[in-house]
N, C-alpha and C positions, 0 to 999 in steps of 0.2 A: 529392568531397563538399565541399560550405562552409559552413560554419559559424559564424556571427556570435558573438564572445562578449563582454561589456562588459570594459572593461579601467581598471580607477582603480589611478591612477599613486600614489597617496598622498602620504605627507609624509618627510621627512628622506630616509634613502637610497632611499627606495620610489622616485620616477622613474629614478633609474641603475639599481637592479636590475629593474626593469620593462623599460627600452631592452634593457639586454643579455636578459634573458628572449626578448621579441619577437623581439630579433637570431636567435637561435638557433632559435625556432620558425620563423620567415620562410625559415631555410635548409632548412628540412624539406619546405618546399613542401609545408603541408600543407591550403590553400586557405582556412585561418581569417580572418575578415576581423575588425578590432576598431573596437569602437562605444566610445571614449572616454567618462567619466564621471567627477562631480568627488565627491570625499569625504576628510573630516578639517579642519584648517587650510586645505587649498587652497581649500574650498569653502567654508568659514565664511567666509574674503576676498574670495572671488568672488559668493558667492550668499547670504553672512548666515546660514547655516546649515550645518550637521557634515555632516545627511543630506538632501538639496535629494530633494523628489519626484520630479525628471527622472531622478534615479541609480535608485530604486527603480520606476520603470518602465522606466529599459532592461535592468532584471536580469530586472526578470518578462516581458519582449518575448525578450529571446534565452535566459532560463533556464539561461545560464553565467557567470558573474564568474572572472576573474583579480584577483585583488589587492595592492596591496602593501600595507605596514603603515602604520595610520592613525595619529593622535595626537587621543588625546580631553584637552581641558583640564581641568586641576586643578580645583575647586574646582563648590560649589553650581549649578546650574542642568543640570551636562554628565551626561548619562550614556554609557557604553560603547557605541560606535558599532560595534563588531562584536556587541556582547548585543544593540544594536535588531537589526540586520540577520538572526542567526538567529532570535530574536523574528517580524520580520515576515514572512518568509518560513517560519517553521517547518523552519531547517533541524537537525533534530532529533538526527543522526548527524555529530560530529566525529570526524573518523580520522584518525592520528594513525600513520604508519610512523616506526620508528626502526631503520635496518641500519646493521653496520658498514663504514664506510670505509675504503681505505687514504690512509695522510699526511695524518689529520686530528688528532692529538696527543691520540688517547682515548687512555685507560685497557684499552679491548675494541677492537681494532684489528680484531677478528672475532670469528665467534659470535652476534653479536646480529641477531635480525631479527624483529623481533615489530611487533605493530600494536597501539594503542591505541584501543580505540573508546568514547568518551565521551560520555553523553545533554548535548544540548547547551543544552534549552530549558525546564527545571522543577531544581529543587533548590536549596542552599543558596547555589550561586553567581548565580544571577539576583539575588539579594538583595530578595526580596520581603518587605512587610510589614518595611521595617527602621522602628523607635523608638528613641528616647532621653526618657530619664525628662526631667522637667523640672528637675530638679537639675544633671544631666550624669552624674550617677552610675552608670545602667542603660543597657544597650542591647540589642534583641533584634531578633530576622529569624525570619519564618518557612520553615523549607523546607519544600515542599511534594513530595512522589513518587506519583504515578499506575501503574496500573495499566495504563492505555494507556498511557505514555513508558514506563515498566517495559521492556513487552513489546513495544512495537517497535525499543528499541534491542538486546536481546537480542536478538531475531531477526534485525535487520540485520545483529550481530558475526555469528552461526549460520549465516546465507546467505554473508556475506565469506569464511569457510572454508572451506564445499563450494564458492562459485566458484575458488575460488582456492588449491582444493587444501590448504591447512592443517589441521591434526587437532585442534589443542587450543584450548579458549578457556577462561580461568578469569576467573572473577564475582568482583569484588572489592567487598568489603564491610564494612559496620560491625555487623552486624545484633546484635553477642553485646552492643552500648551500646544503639544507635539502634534500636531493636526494632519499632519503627513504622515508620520512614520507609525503612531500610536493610532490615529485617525484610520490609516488602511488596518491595523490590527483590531480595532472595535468592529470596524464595518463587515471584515472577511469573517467574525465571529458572531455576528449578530445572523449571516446567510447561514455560517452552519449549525447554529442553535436550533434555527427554523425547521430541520429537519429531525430533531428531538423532543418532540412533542411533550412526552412524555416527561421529563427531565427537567427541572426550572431552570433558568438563565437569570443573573441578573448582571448587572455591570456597576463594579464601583474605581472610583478612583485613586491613584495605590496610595495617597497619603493617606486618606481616609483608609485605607485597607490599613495600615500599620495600625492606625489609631483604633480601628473596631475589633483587631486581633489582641490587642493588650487588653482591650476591657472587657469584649464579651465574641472569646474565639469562638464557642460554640454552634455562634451561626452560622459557620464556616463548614463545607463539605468538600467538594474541590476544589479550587485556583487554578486558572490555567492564566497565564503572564509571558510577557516577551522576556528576552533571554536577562538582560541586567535588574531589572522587577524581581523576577525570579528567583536570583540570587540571595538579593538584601530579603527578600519575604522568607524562604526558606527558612533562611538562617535563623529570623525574626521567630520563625514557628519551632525550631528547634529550643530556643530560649523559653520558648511556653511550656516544655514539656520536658526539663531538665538539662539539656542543654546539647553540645554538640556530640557527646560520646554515648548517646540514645538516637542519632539523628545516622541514617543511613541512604545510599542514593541509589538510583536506577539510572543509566544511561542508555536507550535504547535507539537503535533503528532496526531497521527490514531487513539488514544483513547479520547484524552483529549486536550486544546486547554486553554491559561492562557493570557489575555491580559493586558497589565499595559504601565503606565508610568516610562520611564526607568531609570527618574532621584532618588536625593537621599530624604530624610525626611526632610533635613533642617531644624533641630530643632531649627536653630537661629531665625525662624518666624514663629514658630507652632505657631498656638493660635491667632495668629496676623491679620489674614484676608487679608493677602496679598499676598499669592500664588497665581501662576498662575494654572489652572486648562488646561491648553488645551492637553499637553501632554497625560492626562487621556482621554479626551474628544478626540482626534482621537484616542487613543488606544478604546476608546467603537466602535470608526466608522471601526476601525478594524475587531473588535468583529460583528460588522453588516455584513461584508463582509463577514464573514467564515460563518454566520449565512446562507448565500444567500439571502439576503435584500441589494442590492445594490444600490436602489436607496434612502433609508434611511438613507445609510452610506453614499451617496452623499449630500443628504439632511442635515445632520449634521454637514460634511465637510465645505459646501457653506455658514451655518449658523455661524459656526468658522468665516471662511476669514470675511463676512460682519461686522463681529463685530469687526476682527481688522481692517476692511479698516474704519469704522466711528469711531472710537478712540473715542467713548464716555465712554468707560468704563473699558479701559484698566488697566492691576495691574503695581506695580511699575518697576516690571522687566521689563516693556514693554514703563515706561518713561509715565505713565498713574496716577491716583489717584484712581480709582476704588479698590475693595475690590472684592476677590474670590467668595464670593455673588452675588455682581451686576455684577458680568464679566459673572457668570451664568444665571442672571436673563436676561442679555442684551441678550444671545445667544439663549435664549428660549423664548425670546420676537420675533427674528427674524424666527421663523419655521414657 
């Protein structure tokens, strides 16, 4: 089977961890062919623009993206070039694995294996309706929660666990403050639990969530959370399990579907050859799953773990001397 997916290289270490990504799917012989595209600084240089129309028509022409990480600039005029892109595709469902590793210097070296599923397209992180008083004094944003984003990201997390085998999914929420906004979010998730018999529900609230994830994440299976919850929790789970260059994301909707590494450019070691690339390299094994090649995305995964349990090529993040190259070449040595 082949498969065309768009592939933007991004900014800072995004083209080395993209090369090595590629390196090790191309050893997979898995017939993907890739449709280059420009986004961030690379294209605001080349094309005057963060997000050039050619990039958003070769996502919706092959409806897969591989990504690396962008850099949106500072100041007045820029907004977040990953908030347009789920924006304009609608991709509504960010998932979000966090398992533990060996030789990655957590705290839970095991135990953790839970998923985060976060509405990715309504709430307070969109940052809609933001003001400032004309004094400078006041500022406010509306968040907004629907009934439809409600209920199709609960449903998404609810389907993610009967596929995939998992029993529990707990609703995190504010609703006992937010009585409106977080209040319709517990309620639209409590109607569609009810149709997963099968499946536990519980509902906790997200400061307690922070707090029972640092001390005993294991209770944890999936998360489903509104779009700013989401965020800080993720992240929060990526800390549990070595940190953000093991931490990879899904962007998904019914059209289109964007997988990346969630961390930043880190321009302090572009060029350097010492990124880690793995955070890419499970987001492709991501990208394998939605593809339905799951035992490739297994294959991929297993080829990861191997290569951190022999520490022969590990990058410096990881307390290793290897270089973003030979961490690729090690994992593609092991298929």
């Amino acid at each position: 089977m082949t498969q065309t997916i768009t592939v933007i290289r991004g900014d800072g270490i995004g083209p080395e961890i993209m090369d090595a990504t590629l390196h090790v799917l191309d050893a997979m012989n898995l017939g993907l062919r890739y449709e280059e595209a420009d986004a961030g600084l690379a294209a605001l240089e080349k094309h005057g623009e963060l997000l050039p129309a050619q990039t958003l028509e070769s996502i919706a022409r092959n409806r897969i993206a591989l990504k690396s990480p962008l850099t949106t600039p500072v100041g007045e005029g820029f907004s977040s070039i990953n908030v347009a892109l789920r924006r304009h595709f609608d991709l509504y469902a960010n998932v979000r694995p966090a398992k533990s590793f060996p030789n990655t210097r957590s705290r839970f070296p095991s135990g953790v294996d839970l998923i985060t599923v976060r509405e990715n397209t309504e709430g307070a992180y969109i940052g809609e309706g933001q003001t400032l008083s004309e004094d400078g004094e006041t500022a406010s944003l509306i968040q907004r929660i629907t009934r439809k984003g409600s209920e199709r990201i609960v449903r998404y997390a609810f389907d993610l666990a009967r596929r995939t085998g998992r029993k529990k999914v707990t609703v995190v929420h504010k609703a006992n403050i937010l009585k409106t906004t977080s209040g319709l979010f517990l309620k639209v998730a409590r109607e569609v639990a009810a149709l997963y018999p099968e499946i536990e529900c519980n509902e906790m609230i997200v400061d307690n969530t922070c707090m029972q994830l640092v001390m005993r994440p294991e209770q944890f299976d999936i998360i489903v959370t509104t779009n700013l919850f989401g965020d800080i929790i993720s992240d929060l789970c990526a800390g549990l399990v070595g940190g953000l260059g093991l931490a990879p994301g899904a962007n998904i909707g019914t059209e289109a579907a964007i997988f990346e590494a969630v961390h930043g450019t880190a321009p302090d070691i572009a060029g350097q050859g010492k990124a880690n690339p793995c955070a890419l390299l499970l987001g492709a094994a991501q990208m394998l799953d939605h593809l339905a090649r799951p035992e490739e995305a297994a294959r991929l995964r297993d080829a990861v773990v191997a290569t951190l349990e022999a520490k022969d090529a590990l990058t410096p993040d990881l307390g290793g001397s290897g270089t973003t190259t030979t961490f690729a070449q090690a994992i593609a040595s092991r298929l």
